[in-house]
Each structure stands twice: as C-alpha cells, then as structure tokens.
N, CA, C and O atoms as a DFTB+ gen file, in Angstrom:
536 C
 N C O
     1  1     100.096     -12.310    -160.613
     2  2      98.974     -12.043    -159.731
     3  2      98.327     -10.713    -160.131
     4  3      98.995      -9.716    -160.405
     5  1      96.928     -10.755    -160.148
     6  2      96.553      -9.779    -160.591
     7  2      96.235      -8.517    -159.548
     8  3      95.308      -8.888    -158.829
     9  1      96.614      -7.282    -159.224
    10  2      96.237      -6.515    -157.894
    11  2      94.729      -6.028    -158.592
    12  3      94.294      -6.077    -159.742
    13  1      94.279      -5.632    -157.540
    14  2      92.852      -5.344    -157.158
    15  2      92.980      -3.618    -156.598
    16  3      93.421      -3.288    -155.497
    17  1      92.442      -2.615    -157.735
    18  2      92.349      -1.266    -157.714
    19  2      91.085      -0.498    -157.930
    20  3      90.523      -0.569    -159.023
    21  1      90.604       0.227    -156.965
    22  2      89.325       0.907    -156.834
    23  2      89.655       1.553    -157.849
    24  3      90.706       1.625    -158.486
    25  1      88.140       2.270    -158.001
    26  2      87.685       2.743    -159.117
    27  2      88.502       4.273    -159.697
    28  3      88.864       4.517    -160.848
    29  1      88.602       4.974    -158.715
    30  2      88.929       5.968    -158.537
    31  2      90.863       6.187    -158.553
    32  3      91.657       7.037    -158.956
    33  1      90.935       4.616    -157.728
    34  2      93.134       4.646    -158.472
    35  2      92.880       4.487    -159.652
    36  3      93.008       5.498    -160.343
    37  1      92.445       3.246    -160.332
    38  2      92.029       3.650    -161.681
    39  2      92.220       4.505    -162.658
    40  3      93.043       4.516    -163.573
    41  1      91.015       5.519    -162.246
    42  2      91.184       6.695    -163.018
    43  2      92.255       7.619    -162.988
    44  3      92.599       8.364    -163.907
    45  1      92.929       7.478    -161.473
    46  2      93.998       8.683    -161.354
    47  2      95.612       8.214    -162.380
    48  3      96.334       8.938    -163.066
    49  1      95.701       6.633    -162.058
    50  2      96.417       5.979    -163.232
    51  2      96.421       6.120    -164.637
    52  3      97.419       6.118    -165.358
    53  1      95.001       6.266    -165.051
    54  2      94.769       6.781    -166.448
    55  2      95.274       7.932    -166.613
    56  3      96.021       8.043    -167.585
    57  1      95.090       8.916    -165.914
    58  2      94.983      10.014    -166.158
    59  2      96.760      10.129    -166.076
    60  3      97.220      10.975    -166.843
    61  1      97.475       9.593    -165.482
    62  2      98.830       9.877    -165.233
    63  2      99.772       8.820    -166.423
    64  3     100.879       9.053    -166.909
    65  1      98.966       7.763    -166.619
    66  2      99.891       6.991    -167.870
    67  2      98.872       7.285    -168.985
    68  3      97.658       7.086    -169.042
    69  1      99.740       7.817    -169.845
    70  2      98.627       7.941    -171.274
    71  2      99.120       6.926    -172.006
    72  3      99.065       7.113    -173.222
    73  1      99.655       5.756    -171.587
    74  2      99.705       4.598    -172.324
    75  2      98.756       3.585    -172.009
    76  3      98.205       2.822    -172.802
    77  1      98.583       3.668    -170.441
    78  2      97.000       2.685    -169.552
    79  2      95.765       2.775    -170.612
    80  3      95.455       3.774    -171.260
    81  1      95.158       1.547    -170.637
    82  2      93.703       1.790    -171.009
    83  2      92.614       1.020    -170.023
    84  3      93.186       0.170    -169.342
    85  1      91.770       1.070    -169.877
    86  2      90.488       0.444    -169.744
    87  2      89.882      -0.525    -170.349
    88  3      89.091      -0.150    -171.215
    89  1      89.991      -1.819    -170.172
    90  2      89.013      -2.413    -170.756
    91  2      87.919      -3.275    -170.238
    92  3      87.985      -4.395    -169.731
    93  1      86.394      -2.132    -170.595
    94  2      85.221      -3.029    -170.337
    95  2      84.890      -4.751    -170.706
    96  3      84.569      -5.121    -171.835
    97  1      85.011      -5.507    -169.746
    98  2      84.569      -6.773    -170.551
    99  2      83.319      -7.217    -170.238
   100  3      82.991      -8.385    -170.030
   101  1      82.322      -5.802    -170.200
   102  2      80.803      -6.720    -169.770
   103  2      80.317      -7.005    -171.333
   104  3      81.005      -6.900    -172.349
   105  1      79.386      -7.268    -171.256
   106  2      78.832      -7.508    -172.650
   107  2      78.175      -6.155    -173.389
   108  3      77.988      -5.100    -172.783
   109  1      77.847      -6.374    -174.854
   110  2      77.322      -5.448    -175.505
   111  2      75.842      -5.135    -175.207
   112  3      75.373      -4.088    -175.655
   113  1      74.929      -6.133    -174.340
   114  2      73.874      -5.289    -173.584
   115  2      74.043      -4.388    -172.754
   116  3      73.366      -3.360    -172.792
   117  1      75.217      -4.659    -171.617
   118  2      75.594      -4.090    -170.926
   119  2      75.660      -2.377    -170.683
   120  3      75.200      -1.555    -169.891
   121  1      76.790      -2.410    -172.240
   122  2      77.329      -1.405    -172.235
   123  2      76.652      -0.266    -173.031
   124  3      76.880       0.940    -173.128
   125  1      75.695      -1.135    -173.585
   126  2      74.312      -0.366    -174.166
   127  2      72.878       0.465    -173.315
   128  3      72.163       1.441    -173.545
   129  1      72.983      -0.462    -172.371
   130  2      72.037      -0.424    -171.129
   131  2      72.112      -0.153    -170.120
   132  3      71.277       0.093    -169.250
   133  1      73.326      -0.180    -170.156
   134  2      73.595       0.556    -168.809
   135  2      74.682       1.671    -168.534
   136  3      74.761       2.600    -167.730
   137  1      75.290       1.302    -169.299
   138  2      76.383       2.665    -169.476
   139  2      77.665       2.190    -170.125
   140  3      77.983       1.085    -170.563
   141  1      78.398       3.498    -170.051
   142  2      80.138       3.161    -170.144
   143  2      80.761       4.189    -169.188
   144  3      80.324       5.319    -168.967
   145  1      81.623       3.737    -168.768
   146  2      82.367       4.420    -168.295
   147  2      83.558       5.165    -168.950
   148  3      84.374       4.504    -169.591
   149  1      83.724       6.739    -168.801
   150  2      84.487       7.402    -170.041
   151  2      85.710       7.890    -168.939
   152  3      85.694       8.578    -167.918
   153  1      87.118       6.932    -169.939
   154  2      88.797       6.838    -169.513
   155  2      88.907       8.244    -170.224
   156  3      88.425       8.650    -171.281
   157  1      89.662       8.810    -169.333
   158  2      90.606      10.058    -169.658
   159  2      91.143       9.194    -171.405
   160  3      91.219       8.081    -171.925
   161  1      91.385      10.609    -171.690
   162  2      92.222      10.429    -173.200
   163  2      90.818       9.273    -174.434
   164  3      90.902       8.668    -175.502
   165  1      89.863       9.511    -173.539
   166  2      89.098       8.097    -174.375
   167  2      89.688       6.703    -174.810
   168  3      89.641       6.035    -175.843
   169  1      90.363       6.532    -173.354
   170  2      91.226       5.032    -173.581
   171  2      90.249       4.197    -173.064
   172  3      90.416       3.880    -171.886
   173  1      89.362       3.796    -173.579
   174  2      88.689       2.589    -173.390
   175  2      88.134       1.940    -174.310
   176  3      87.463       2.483    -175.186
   177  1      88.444       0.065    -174.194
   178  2      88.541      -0.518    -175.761
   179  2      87.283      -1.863    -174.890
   180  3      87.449      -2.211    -173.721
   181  1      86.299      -2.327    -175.646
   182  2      85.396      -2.746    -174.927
   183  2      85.684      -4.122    -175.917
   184  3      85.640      -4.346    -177.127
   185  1      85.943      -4.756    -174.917
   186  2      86.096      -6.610    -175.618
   187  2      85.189      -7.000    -174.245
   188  3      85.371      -6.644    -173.081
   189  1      84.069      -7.928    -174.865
   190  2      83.399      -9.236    -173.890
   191  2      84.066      -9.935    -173.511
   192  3      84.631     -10.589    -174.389
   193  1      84.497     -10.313    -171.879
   194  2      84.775     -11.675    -171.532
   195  2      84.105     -12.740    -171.804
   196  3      84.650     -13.729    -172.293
   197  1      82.261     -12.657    -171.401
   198  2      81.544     -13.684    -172.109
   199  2      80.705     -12.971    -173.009
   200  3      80.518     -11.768    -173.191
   201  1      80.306     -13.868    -173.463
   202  2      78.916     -14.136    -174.018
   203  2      77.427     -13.990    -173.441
   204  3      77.026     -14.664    -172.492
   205  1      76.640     -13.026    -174.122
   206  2      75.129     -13.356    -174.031
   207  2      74.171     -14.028    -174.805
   208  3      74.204     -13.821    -176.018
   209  1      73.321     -14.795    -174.350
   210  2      73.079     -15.282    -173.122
   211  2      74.061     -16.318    -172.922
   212  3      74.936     -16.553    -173.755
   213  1      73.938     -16.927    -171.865
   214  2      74.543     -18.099    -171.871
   215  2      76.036     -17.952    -170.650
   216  3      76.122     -18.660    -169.647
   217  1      76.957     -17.019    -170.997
   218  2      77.828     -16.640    -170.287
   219  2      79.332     -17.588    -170.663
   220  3      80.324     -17.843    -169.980
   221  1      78.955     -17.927    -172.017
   222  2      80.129     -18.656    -172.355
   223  2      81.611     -17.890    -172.604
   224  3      81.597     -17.032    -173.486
   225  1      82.749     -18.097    -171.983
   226  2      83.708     -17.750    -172.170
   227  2      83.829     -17.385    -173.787
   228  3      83.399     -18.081    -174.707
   229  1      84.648     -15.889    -173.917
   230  2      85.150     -15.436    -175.048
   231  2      86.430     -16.137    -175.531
   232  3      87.453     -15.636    -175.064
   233  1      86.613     -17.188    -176.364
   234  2      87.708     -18.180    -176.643
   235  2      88.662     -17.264    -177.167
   236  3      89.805     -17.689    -176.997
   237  1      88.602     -15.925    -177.865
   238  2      89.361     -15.182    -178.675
   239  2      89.715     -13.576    -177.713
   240  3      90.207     -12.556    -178.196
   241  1      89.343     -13.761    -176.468
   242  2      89.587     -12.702    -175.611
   243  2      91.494     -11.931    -175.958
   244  3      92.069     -10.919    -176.358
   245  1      91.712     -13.170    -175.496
   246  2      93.624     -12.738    -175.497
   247  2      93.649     -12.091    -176.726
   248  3      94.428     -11.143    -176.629
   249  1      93.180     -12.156    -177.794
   250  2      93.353     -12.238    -179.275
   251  2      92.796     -11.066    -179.944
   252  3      93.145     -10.393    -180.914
   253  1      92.022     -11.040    -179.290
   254  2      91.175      -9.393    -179.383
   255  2      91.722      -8.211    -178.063
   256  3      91.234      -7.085    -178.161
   257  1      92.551      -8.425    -177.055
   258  2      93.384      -7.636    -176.898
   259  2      94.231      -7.287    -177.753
   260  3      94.275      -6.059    -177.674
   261  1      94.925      -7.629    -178.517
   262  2      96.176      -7.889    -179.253
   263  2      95.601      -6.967    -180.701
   264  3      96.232      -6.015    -181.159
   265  1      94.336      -7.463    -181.256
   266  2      93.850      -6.798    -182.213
   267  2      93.678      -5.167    -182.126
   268  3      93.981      -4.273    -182.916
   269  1      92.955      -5.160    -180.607
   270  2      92.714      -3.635    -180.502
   271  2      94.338      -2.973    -180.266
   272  3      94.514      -1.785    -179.998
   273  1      94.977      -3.542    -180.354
   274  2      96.144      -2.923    -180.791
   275  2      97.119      -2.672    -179.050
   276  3      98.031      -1.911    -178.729
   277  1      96.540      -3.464    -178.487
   278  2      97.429      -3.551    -177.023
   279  2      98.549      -4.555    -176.787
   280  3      98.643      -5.773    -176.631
   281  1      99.592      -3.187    -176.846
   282  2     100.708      -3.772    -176.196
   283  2     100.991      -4.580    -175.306
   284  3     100.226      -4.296    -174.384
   285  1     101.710      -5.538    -174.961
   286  2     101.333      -6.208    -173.996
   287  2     102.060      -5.784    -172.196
   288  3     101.859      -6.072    -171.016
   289  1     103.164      -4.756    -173.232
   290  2     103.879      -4.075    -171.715
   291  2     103.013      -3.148    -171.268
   292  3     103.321      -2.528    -170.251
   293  1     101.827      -2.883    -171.900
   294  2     100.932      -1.459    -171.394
   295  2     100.056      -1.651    -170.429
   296  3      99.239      -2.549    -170.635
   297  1      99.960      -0.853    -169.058
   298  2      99.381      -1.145    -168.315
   299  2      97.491      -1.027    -168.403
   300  3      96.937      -0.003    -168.803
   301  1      96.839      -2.091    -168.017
   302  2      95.933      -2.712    -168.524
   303  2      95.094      -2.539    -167.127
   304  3      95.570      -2.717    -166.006
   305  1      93.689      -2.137    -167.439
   306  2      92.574      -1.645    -166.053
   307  2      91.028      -2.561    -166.527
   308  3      90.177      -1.914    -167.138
   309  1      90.743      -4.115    -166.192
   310  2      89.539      -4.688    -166.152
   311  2      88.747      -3.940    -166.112
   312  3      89.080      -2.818    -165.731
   313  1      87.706      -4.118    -166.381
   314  2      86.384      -3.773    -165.170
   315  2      85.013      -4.199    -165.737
   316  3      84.969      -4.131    -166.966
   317  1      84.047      -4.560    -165.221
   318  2      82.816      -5.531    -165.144
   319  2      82.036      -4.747    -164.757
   320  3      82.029      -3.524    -164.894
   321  1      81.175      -5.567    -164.134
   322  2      79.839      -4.883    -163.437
   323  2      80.097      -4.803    -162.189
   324  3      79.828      -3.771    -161.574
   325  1      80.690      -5.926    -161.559
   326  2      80.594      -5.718    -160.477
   327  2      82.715      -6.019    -159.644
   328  3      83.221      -5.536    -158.631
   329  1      83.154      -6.734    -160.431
   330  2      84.537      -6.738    -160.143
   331  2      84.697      -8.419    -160.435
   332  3      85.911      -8.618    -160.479
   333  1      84.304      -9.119    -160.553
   334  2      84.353     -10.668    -160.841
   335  2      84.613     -11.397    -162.531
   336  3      85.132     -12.503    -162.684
   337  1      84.140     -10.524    -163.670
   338  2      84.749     -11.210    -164.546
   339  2      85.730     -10.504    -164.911
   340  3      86.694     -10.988    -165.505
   341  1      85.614      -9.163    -164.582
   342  2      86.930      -8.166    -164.837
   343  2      88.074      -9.234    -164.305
   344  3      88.699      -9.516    -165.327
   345  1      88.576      -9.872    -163.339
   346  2      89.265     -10.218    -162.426
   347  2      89.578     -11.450    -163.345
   348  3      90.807     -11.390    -163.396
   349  1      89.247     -12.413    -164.019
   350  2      89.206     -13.294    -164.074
   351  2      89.570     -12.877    -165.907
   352  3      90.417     -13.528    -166.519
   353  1      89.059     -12.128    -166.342
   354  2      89.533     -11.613    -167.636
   355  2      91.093     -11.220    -167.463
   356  3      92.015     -11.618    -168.174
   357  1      91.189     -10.198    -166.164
   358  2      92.632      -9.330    -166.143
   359  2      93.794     -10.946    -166.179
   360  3      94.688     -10.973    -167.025
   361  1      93.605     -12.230    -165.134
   362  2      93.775     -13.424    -165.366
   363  2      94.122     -13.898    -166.896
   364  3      94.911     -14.705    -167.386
   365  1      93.360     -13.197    -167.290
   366  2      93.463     -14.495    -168.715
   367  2      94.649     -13.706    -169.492
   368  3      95.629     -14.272    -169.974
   369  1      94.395     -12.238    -169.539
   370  2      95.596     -11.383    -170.122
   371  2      96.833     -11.570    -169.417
   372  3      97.905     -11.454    -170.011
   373  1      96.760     -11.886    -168.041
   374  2      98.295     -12.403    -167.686
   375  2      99.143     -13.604    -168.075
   376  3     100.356     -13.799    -167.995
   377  1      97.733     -14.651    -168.701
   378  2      98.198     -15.997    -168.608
   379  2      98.954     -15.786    -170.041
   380  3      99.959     -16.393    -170.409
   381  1      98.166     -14.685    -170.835
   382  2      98.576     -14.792    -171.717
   383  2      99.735     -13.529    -172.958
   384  3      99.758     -13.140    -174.125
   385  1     100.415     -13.386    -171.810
   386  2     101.585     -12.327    -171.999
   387  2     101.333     -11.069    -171.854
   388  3     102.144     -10.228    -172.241
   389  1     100.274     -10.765    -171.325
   390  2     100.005      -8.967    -170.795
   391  2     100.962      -8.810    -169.154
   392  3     100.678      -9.571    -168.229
   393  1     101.636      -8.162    -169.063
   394  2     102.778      -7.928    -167.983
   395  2     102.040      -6.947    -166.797
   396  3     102.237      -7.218    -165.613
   397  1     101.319      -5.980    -167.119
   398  2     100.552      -5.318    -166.201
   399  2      98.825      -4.839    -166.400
   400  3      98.269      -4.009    -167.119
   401  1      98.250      -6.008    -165.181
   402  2      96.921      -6.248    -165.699
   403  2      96.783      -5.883    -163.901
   404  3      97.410      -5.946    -162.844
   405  1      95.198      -5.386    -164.621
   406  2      95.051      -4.597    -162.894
   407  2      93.135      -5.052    -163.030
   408  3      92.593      -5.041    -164.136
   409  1      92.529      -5.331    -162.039
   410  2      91.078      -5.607    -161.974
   411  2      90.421      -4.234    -161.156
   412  3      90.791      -4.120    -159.988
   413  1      89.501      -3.216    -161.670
   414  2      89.044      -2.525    -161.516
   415  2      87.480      -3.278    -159.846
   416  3      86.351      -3.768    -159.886
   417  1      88.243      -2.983    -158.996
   418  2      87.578      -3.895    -157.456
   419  2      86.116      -2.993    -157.103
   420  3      86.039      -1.877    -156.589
   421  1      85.223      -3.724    -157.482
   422  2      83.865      -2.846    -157.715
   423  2      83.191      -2.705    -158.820
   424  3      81.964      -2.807    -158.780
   425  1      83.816      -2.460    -159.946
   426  2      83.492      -2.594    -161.408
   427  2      82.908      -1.390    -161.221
   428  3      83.059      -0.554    -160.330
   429  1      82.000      -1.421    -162.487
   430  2      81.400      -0.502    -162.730
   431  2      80.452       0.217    -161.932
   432  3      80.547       1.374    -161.523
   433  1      79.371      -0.748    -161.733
   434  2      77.907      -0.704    -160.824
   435  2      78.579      -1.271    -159.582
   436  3      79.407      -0.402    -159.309
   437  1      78.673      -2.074    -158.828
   438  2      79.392      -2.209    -157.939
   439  2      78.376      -3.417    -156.984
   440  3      77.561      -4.240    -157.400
   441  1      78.907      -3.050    -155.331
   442  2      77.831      -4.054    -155.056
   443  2      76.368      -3.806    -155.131
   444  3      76.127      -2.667    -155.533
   445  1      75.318      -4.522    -154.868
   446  2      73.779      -4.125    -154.507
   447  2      73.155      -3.365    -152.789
   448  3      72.926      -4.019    -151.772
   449  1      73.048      -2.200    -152.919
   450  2      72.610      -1.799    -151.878
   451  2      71.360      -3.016    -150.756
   452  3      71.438      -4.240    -150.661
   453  1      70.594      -2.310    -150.251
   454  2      70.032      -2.719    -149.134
   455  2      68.435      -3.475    -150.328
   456  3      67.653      -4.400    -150.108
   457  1      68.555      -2.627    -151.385
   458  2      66.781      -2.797    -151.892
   459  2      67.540      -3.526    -153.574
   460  3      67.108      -3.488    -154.726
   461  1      68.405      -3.942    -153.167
   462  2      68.860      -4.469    -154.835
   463  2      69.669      -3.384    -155.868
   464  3      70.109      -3.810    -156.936
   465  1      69.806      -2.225    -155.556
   466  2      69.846      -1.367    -157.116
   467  2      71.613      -1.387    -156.510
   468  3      72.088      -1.368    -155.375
   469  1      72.223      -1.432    -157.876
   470  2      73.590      -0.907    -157.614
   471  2      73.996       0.377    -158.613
   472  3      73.271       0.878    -159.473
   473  1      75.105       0.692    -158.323
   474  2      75.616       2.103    -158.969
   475  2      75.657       3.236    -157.367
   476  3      75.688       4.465    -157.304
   477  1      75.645       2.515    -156.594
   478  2      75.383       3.978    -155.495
   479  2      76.266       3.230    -153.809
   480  3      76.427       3.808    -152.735
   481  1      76.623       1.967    -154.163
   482  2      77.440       1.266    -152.844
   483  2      79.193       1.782    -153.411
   484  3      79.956       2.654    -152.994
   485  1      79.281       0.985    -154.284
   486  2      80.737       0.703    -154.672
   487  2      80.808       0.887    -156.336
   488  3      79.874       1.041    -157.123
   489  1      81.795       0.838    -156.512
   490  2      82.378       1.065    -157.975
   491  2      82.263       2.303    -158.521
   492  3      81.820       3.260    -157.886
   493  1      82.692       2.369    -159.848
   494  2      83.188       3.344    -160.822
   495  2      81.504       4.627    -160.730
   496  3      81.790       5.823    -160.692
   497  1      80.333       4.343    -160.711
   498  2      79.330       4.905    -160.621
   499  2      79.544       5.700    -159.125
   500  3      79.610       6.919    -158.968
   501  1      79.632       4.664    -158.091
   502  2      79.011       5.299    -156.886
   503  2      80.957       6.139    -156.182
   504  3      81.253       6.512    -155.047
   505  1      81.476       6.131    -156.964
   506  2      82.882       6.722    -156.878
   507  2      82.630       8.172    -157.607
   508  3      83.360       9.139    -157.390
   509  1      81.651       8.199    -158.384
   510  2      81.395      10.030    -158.806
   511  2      82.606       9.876    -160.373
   512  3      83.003      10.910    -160.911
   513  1      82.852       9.087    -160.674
   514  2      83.952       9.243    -161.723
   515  2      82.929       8.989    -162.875
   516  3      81.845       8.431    -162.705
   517  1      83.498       9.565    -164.320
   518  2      82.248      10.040    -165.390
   519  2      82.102       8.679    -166.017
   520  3      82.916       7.756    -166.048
   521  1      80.395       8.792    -166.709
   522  2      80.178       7.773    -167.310
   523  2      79.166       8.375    -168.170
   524  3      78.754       9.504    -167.900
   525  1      78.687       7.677    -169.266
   526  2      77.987       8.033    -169.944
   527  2      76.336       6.582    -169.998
   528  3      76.391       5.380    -169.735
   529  1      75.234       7.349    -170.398
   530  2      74.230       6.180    -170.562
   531  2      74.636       5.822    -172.104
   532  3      74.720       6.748    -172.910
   533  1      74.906       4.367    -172.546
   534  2      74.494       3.306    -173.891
   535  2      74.405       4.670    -174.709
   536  3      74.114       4.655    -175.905
C-alpha cells in the first residue's frame, strides 16, 4: 500500500535519509514549464509516468527506475502535478519490487484555487519548499 505524504514530510524525509530520492513523473513539458522541484542533496531523478500528448502509460517506467540506478530497498517520494499519477506511478514501483514507495499528496502545483491557478492551495509550491522555473 502506498502511504500518502505532504509535501513538506517529504522534504523533511529527504533531508534526514540521504538515501530517499524524489521522483518527478510529470512529463518533460512539465518540468520545463513549469518547474522542478529541488530535493535536498539534489536527489531528484525525473522519469515520465506518461506520455505527451496522449497520456499513454510509460511501459518501461519500473525499468527506468532501476536504470537511474534505484535501489529498490531505497525509500522512494512520487510526485506529479497534482498527487494522482504520482500515486499510481508510486503503485507501479511497488508492484514491481520497490519496498518503500511514498506518493507526494498534493504534488507539486497542487489543487486549483477558487479562479483556476494552482501552486498557492496545496502542494510542494504552496508549502514554501524550493523549486526552481524549467
């Protein structure tokens, strides 16, 4: 089962296991356009869950954990845009021998305020924790 950790345990986890990493699975527009979010120690390894356009599942996800060189006993931090493919990615690393997978609850940008814009309700943005623009 995968637990569900704000943005901010997150970071305090990073900061306390220097074996934890981060991994972004929005896409490479995403993380171009809208930001990244910067892990203590610069532990963050950016694999797509899907695909743009289209939103097709990454068939080689598990596989490209493994490439970027993750252990599978190492504790492991999703995170998306908003907390939904993170969750469903952290899923796929469990199904597929990662032992501690955690979904970053909020993601990055988080939910949409009152007028649409997010980064300022929930997640890693509206939590004050550092990020950088693309």
């Amino acid at each position: 089962m995968v637990e569900h950790v704000s943005a901010t345990q997150t970071y305090a986890a990073l900061e306390a296991d220097a074996g934890a990493c981060l991994i972004d699975v929005r896409t490479e527009a995403e993380w171009q356009f809208v930001g990244l979010p910067l892990a203590p120690g610069n532990r963050l390894a950016l694999i797509a869950w899907q695909g743009w356009p289209g939103g097709v599942v990454n068939p080689r996800f598990v596989d490209e954990l493994r490439e970027a060189g993750l252990a599978e006993e190492r504790s492991l931090y999703f995170i998306c845009r908003s907390g939904a493919r993170s969750a469903a990615a952290a899923r796929a690393a469990l199904n597929g021998g990662y032992l501690h997978c955690f979904n970053v609850a909020g993601g990055f940008e988080g939910d949409a305020d009152e007028l649409g814009h997010r980064g300022v309700v929930s997640g890693w943005k509206a939590e004050g924790l550092p990020w950088r623009q693309g």
